[in-house]
PDB file of N, CA, C and O in Angstrom:
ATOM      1  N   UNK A   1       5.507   0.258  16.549  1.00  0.00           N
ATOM      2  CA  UNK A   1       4.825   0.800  15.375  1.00  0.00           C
ATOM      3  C   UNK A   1       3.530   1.478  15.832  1.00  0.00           C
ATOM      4  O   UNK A   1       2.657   1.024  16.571  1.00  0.00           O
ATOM      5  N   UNK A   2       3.609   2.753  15.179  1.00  0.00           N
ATOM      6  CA  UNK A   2       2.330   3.696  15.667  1.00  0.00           C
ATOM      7  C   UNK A   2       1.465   3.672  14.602  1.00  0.00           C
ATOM      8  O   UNK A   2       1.977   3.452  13.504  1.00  0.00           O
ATOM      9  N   UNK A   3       0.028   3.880  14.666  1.00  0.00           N
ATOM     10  CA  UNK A   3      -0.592   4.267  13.594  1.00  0.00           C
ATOM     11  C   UNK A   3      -0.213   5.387  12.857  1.00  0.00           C
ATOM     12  O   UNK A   3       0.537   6.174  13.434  1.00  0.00           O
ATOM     13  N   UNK A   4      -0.660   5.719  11.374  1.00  0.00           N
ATOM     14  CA  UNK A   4       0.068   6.758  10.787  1.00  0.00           C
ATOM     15  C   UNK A   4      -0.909   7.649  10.214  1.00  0.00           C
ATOM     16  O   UNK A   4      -1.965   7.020  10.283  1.00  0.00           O
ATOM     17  N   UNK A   5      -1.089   8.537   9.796  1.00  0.00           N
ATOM     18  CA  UNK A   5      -1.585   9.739   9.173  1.00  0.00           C
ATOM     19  C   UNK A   5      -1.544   9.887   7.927  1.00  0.00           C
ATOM     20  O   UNK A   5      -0.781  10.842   7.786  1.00  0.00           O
ATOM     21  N   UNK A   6      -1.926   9.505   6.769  1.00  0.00           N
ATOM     22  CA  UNK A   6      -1.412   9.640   5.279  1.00  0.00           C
ATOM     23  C   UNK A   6      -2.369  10.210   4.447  1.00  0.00           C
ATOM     24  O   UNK A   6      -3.539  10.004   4.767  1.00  0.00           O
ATOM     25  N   UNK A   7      -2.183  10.777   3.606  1.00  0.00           N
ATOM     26  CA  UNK A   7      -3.207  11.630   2.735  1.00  0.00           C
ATOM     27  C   UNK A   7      -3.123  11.438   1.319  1.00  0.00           C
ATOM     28  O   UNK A   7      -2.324  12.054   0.613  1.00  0.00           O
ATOM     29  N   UNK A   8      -4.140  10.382   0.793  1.00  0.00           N
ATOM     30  CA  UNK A   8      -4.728   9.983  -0.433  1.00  0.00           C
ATOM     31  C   UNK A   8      -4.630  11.282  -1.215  1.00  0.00           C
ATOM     32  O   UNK A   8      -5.192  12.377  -1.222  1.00  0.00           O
ATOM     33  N   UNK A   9      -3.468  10.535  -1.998  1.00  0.00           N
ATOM     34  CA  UNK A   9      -3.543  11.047  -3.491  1.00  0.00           C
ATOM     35  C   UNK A   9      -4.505  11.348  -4.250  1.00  0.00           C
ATOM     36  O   UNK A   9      -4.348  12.359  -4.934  1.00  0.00           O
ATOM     37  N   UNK A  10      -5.577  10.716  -4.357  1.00  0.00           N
ATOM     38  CA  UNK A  10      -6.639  11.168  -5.215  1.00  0.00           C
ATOM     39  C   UNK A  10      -7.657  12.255  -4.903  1.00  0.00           C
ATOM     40  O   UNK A  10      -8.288  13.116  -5.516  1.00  0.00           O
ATOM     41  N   UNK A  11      -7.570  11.980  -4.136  1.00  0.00           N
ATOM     42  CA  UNK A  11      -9.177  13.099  -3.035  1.00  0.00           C
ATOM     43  C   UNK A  11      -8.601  14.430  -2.081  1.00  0.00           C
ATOM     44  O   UNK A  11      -9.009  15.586  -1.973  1.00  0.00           O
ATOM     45  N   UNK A  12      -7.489  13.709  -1.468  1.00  0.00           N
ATOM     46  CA  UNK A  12      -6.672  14.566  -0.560  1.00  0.00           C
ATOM     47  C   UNK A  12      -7.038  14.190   0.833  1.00  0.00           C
ATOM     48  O   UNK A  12      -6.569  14.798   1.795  1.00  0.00           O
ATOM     49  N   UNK A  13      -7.960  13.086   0.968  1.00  0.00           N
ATOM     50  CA  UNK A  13      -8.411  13.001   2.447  1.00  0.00           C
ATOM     51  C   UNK A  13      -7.715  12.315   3.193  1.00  0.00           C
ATOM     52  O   UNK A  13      -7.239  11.275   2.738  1.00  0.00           O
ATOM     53  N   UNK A  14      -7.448  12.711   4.596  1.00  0.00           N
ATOM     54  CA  UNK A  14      -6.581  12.172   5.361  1.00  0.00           C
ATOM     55  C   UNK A  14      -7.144  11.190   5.816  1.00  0.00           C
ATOM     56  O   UNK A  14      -8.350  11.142   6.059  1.00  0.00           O
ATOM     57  N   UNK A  15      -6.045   9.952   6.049  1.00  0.00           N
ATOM     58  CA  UNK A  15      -6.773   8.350   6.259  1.00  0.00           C
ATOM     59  C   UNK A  15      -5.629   7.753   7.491  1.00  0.00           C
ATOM     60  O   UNK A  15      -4.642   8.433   7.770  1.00  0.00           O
ATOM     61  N   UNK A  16      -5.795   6.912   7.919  1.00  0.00           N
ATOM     62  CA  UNK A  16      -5.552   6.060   9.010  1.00  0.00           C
ATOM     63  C   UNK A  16      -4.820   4.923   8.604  1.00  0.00           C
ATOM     64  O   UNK A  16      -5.557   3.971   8.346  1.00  0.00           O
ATOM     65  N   UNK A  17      -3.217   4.636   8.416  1.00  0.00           N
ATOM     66  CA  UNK A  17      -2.578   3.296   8.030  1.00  0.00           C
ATOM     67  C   UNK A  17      -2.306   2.743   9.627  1.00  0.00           C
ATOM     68  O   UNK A  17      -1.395   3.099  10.375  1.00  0.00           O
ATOM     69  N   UNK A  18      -3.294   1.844   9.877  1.00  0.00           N
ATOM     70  CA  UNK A  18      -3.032   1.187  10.791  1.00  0.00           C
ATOM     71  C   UNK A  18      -2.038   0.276  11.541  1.00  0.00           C
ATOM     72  O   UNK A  18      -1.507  -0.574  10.825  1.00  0.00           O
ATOM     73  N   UNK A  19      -1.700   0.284  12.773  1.00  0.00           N
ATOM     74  CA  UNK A  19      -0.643  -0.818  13.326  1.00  0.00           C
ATOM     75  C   UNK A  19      -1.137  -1.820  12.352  1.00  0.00           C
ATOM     76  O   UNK A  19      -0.740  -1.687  11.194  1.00  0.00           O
ATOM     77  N   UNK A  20      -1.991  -2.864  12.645  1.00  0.00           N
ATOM     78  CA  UNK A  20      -2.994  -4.122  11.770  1.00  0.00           C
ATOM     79  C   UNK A  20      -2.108  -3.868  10.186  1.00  0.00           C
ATOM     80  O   UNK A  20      -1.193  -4.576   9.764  1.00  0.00           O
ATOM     81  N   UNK A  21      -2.672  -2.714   9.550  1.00  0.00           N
ATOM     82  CA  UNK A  21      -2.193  -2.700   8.322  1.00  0.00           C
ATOM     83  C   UNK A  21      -0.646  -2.701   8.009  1.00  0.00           C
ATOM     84  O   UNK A  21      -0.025  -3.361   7.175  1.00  0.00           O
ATOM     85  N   UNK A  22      -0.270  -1.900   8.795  1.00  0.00           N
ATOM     86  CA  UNK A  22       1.318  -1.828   8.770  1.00  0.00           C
ATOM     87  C   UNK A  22       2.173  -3.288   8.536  1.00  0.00           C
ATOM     88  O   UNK A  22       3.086  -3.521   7.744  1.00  0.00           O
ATOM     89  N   UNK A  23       1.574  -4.101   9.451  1.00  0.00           N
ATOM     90  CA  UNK A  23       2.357  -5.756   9.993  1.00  0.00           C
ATOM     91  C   UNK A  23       1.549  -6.295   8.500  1.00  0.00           C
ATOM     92  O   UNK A  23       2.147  -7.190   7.903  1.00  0.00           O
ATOM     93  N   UNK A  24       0.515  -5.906   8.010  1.00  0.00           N
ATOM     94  CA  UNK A  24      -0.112  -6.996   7.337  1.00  0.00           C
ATOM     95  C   UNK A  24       0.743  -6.310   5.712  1.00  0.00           C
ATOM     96  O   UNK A  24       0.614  -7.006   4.704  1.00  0.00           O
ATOM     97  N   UNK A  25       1.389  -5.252   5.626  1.00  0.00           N
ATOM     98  CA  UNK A  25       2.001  -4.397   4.057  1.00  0.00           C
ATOM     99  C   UNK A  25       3.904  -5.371   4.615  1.00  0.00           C
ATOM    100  O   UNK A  25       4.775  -5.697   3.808  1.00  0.00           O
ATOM    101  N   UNK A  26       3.949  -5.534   5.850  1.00  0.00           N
ATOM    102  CA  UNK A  26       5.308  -6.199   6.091  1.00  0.00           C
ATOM    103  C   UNK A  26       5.481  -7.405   6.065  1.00  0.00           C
ATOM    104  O   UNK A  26       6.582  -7.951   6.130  1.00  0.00           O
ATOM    105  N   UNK A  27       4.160  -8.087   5.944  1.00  0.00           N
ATOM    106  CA  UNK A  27       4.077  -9.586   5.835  1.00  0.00           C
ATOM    107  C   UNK A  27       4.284  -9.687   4.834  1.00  0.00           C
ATOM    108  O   UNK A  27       5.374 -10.143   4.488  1.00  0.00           O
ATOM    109  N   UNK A  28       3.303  -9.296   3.886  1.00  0.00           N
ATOM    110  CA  UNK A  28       3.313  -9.178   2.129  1.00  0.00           C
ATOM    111  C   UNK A  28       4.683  -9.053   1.693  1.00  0.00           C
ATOM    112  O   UNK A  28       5.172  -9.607   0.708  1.00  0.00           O
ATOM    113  N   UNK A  29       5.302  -8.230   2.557  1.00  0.00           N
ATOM    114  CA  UNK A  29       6.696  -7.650   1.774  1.00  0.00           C
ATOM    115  C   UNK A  29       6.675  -6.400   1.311  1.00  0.00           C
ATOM    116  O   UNK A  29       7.732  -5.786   1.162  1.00  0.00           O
ATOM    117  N   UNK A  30       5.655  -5.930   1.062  1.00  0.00           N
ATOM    118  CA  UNK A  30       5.210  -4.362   0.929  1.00  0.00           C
ATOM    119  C   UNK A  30       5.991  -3.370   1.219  1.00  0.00           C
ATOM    120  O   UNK A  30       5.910  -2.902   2.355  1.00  0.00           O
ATOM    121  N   UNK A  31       6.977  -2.783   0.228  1.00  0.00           N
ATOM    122  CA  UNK A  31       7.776  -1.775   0.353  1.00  0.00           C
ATOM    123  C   UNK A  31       7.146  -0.369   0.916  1.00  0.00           C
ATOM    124  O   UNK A  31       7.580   0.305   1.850  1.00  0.00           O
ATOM    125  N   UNK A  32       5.740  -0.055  -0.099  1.00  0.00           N
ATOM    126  CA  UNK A  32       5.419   1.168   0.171  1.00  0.00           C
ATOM    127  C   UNK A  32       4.472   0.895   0.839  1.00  0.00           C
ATOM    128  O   UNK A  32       4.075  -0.241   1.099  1.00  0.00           O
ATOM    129  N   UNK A  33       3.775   2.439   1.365  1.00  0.00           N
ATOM    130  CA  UNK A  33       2.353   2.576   2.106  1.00  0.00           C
ATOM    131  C   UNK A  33       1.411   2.978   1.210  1.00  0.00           C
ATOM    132  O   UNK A  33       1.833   3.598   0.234  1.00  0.00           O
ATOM    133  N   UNK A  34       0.524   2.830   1.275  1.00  0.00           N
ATOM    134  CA  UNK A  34      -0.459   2.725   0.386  1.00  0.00           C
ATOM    135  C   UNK A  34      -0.785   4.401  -0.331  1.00  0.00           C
ATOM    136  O   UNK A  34      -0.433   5.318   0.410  1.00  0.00           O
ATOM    137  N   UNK A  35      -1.010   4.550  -0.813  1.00  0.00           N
ATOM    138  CA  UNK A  35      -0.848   5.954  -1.623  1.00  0.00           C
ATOM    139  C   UNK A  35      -2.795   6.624  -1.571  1.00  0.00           C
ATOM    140  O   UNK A  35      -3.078   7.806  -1.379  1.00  0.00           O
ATOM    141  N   UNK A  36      -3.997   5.328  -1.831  1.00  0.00           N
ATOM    142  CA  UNK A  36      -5.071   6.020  -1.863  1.00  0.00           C
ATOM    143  C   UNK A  36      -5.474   6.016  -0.071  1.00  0.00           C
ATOM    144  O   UNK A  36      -4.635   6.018   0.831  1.00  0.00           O
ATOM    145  N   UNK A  37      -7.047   6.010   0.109  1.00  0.00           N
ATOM    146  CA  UNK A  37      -7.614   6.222   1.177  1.00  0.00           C
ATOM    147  C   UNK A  37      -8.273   4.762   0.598  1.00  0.00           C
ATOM    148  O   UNK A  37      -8.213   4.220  -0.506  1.00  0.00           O
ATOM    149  N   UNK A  38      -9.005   4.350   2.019  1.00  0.00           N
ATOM    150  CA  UNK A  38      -9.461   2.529   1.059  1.00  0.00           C
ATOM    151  C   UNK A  38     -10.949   2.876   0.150  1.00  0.00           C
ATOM    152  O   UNK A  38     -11.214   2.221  -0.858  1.00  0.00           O
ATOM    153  N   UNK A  39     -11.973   4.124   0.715  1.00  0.00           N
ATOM    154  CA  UNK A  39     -12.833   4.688  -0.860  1.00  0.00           C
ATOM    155  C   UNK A  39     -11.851   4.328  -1.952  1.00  0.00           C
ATOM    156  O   UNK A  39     -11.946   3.260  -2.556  1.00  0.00           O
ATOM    157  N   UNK A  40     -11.066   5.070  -2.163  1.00  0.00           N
ATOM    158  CA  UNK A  40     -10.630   5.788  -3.726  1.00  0.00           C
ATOM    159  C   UNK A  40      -9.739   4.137  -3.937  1.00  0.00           C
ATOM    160  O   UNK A  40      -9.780   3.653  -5.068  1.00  0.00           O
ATOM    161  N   UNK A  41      -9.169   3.556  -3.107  1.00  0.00           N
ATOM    162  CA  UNK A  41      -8.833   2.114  -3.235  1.00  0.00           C
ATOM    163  C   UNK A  41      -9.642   0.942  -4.080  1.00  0.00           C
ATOM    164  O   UNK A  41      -9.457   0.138  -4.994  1.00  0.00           O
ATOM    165  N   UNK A  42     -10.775   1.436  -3.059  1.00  0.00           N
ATOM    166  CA  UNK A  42     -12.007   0.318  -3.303  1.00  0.00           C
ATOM    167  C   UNK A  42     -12.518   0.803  -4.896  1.00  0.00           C
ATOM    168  O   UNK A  42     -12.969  -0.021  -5.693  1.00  0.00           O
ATOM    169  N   UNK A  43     -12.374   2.233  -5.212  1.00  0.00           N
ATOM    170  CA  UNK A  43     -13.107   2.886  -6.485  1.00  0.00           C
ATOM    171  C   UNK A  43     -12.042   2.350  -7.830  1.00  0.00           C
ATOM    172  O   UNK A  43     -12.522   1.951  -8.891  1.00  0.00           O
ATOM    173  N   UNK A  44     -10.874   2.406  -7.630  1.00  0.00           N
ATOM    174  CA  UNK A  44      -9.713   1.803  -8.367  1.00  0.00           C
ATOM    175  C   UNK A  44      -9.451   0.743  -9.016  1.00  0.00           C
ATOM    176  O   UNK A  44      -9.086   0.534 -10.174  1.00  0.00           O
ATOM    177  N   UNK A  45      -9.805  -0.270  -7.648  1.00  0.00           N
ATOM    178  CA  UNK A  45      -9.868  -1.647  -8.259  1.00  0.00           C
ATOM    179  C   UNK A  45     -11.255  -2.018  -8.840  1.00  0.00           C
ATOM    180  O   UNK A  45     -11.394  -2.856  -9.730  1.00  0.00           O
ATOM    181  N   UNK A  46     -12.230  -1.357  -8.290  1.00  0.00           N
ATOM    182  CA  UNK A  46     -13.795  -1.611  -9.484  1.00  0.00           C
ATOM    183  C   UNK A  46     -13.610  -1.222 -10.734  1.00  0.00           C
ATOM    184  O   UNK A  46     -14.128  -1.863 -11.648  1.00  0.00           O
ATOM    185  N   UNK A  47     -12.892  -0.181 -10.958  1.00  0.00           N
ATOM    186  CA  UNK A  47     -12.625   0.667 -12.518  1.00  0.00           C
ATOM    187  C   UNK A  47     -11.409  -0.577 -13.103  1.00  0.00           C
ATOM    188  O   UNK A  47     -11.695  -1.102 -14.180  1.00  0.00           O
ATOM    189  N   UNK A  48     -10.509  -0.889 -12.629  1.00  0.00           N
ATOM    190  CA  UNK A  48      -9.872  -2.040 -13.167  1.00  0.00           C
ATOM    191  C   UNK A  48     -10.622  -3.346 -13.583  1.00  0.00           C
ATOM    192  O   UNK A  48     -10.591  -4.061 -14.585  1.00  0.00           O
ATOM    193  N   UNK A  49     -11.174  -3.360 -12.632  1.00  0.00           N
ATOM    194  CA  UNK A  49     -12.233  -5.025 -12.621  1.00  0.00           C
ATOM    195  C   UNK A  49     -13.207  -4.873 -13.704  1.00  0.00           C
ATOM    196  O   UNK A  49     -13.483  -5.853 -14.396  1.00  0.00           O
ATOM    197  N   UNK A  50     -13.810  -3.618 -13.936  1.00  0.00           N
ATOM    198  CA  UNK A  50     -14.551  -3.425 -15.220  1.00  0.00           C
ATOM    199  C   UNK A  50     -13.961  -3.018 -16.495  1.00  0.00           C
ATOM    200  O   UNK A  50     -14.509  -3.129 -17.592  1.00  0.00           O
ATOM    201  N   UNK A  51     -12.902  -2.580 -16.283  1.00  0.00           N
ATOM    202  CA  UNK A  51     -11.914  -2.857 -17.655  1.00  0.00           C
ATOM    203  C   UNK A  51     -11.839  -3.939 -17.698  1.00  0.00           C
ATOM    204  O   UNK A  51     -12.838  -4.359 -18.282  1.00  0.00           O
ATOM    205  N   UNK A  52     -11.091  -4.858 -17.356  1.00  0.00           N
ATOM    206  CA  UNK A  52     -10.865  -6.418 -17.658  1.00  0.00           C
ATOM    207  C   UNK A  52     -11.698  -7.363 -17.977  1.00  0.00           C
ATOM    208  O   UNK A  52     -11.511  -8.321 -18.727  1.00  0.00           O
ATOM    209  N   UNK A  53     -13.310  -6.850 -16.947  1.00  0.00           N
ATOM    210  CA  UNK A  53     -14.313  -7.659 -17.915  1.00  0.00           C
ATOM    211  C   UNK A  53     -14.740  -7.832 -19.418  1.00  0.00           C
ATOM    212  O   UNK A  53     -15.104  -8.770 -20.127  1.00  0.00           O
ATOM    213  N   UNK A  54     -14.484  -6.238 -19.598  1.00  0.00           N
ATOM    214  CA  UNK A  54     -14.875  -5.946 -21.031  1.00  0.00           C
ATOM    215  C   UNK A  54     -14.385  -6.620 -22.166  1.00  0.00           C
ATOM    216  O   UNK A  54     -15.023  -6.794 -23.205  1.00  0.00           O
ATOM    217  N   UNK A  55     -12.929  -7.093 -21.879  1.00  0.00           N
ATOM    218  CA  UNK A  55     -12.295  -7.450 -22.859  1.00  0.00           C
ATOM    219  C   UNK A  55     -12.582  -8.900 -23.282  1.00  0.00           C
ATOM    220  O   UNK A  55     -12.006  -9.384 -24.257  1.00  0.00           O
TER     221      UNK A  55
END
């Protein structure tokens, strides 16, 4: 397993899915590869986390 090259959906910036990450999305069971960059990741789950507080 090589590192990979993938380009976040949200921004368009090209990001780094790591060997590390790869084994750790196959441990999980993790079908797919991750779709954001870990910014727009990290920005995602704050906008979720502050929806859910609200309620």
């Amino acid at each position: 397993m090589a590192d990979k090259n993938l380009t976040c959906k949200d921004c368009g910036t090209e990001f780094v899915f790591t060997e590390g990450e790869q084994a750790f999305y196959k441990e999980k069971g993790f079908e797919n590869e991750p779709q954001r960059c870990p910014d727009c990741r990290k920005a995602k789950k704050a906008q979720r986390n502050n929806r859910d507080f609200r309620r």
